[in-house]
C-alpha positions in Angstrom: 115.3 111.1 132.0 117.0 109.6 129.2 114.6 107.3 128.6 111.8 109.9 128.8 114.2 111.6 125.8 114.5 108.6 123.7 110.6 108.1 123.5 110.3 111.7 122.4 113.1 111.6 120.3 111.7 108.6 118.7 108.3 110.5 117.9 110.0 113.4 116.7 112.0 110.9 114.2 108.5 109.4 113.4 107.4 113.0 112.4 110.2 113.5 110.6 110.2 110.4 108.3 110.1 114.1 108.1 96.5 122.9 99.2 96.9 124.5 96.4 97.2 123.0 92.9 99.4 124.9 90.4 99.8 123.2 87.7 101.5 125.8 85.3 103.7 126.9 88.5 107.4 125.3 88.4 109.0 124.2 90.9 110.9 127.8 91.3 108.1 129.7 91.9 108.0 131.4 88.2 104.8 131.2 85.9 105.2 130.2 82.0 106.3 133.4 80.3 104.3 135.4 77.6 105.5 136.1 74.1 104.7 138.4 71.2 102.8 137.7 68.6 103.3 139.5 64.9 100.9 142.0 65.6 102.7 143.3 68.8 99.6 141.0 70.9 101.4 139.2 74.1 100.3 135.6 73.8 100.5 133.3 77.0 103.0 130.5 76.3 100.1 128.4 78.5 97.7 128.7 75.8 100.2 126.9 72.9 100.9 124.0 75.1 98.6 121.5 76.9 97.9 122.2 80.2 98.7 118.5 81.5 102.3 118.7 80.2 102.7 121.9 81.8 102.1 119.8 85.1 104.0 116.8 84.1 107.0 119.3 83.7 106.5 120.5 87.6 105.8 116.8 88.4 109.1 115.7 87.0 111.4 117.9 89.1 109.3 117.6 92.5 109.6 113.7 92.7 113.2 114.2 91.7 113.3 114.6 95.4 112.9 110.8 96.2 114.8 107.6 95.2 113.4 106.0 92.2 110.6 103.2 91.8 112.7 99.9 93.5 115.4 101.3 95.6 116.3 100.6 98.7 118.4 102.5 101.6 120.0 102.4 104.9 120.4 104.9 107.0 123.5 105.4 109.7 121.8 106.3 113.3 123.9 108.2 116.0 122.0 109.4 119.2 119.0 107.1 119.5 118.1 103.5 118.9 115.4 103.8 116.5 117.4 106.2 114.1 119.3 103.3 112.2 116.5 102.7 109.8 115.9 101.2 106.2 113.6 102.1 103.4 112.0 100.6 100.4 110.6 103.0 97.3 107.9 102.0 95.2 105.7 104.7 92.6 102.9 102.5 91.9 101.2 104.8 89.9 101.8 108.7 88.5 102.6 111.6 90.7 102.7 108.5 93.9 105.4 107.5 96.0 105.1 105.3 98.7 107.8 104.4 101.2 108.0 101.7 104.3 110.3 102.4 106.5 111.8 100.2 109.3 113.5 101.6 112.3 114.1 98.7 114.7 111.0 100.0 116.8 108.1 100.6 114.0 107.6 99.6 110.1 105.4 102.4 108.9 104.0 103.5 105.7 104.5 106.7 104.1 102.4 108.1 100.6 103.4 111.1 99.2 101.8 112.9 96.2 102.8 115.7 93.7 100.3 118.1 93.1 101.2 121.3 91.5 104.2 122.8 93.1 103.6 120.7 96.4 104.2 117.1 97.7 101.6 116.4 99.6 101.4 113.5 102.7 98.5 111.2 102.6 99.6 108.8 105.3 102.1 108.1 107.4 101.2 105.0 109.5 102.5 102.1 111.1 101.2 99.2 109.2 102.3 95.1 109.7 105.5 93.9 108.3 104.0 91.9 105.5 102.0 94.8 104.5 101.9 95.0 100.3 101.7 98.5 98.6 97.9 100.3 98.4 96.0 100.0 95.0 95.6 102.7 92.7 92.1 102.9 93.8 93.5 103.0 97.7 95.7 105.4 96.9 93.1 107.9 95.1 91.3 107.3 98.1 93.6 109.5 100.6 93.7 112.7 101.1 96.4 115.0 102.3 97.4 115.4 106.4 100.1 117.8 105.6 102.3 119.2 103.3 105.8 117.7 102.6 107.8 120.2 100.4 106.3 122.8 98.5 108.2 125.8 95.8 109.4 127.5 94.6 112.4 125.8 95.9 113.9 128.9 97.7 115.0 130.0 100.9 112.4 131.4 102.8 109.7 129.4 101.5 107.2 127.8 104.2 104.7 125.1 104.1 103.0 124.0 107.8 105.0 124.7 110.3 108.4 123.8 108.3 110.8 126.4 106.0 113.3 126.3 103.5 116.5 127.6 105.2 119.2 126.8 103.1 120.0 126.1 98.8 123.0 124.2 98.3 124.0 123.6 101.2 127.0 120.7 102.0 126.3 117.6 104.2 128.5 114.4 104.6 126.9 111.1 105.0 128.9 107.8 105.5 127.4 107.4 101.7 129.1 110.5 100.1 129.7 114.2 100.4 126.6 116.2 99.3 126.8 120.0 97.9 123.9 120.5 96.9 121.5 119.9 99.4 117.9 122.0 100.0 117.7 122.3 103.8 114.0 122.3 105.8 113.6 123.0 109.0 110.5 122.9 111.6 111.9 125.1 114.9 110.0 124.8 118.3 110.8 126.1 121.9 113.2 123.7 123.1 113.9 121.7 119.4 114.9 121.7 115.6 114.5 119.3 113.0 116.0 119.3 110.3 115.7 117.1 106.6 118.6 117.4 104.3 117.0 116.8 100.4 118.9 115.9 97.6 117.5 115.3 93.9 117.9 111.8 92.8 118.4 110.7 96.7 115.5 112.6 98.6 116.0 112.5 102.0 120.1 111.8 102.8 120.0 113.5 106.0 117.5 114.1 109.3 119.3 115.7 112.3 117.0 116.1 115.7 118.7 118.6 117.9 116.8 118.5 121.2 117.9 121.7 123.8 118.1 120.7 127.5 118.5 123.7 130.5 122.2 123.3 131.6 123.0 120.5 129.8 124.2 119.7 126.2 122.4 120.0 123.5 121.0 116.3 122.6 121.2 115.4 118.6 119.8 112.6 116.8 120.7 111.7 113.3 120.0 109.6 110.4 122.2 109.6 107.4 122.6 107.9 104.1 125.2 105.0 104.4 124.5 102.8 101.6 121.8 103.2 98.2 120.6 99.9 96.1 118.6 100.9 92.9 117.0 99.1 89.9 
């Protein structure tokens, strides 16, 4: 049985490694404000800026939630094999950020895009050790297969079959204490998973809990232990 848990385990970890376009949205959920003009006329703050720097602005703060362009990661596993894993983070070109990942058991690709108030997934697959990172053209290519993160950044707010539960929440990793950490969740019949976010770190934290009829509950977790960046 154990065994039969560590393969499922070791997809769930796979998941976890774990739309719309609103440009003028920010990342908490509120729209540019409206002023007065002299002759008591609101006037849409939008329509005095360009519309591309109102996205940059969103851009910015959504992929403050990964590791900049260059660094690397290793994560501390507890429960499982395959949790110990390390990471690589390259932003080949705006708005992308691509991640390889190495677990023991699989090397596997991950692209993530900003668009609007969302990140978006546009692959998560295993690919061969030597693989380089796609072209801009490869990359422009993809399309999304689910949704990542999405705002406002805000407790309640859902995206697929995950949800913000928790704003500043506290999380120790062999790295460092954490206090400000945005919690997601995706919650099924017998299982949680759970990805602690940080900005400027992204992902410090993912906890598998896995509930078993008269038994302990079984958890899996990966957790920032040590950070190299450029």
């Amino acid at each position: 049985m154990k065994r039969n848990l560590s393969f499922l385990l070791f997809a769930l970890l796979l998941v976890l490694a774990g739309c719309s376009n609103k440009p003028t949205t920010s990342i908490d959920g509120k729209t540019d404000s409206s002023e007065t003009n002299q002759n008591g006329t609101d006037v849409d703050k939008s329509q005095q800026q360009n519309g591309n720097e109102d996205a940059n602005l969103t851009d910015v703060s959504l992929l403050d939630y990964f590791l900049p362009d260059g660094s690397t990661a290793h994560y501390k596993g507890v429960g499982n094999e395959f949790a110990e894993l390390d990471i690589t983070v390259a932003r080949p070109a705006q708005d992308y950020v691509v991640i390889h990942e190495n677990n023991g058991g699989a090397f596997v690709q991950k692209v993530y895009k900003v668009n609007g108030d969302e990140i978006q997934v546009l692959q998560e697959e295993h690919i061969e050790l030597d693989a380089g990172i796609p072209t801009t053209a490869e990359l422009e290519s993809m399309s999304p297969i689910r949704t990542y993160l999405k705002g406002p950044i805000e407790v309640g707010t859902t995206f697929d079959d995950w949800k913000i539960v928790e704003m500043n929440a506290s999380v120790e990793t062999p790295y460092q204490q954490f206090e400000d950490a945005v919690v997601i969740e995706q919650a099924g019949k017998d299982f949680v998973n759970r990805i602690y976010l940080v900005k400027d770190f992204g992902e410090v934290k993912r906890e598998s809990v896995m509930s078993m009829e008269g038994e302990e509950d079984f958890v899996v977790t990966s957790s920032l232990e040590t950070v190299t960046q450029p």
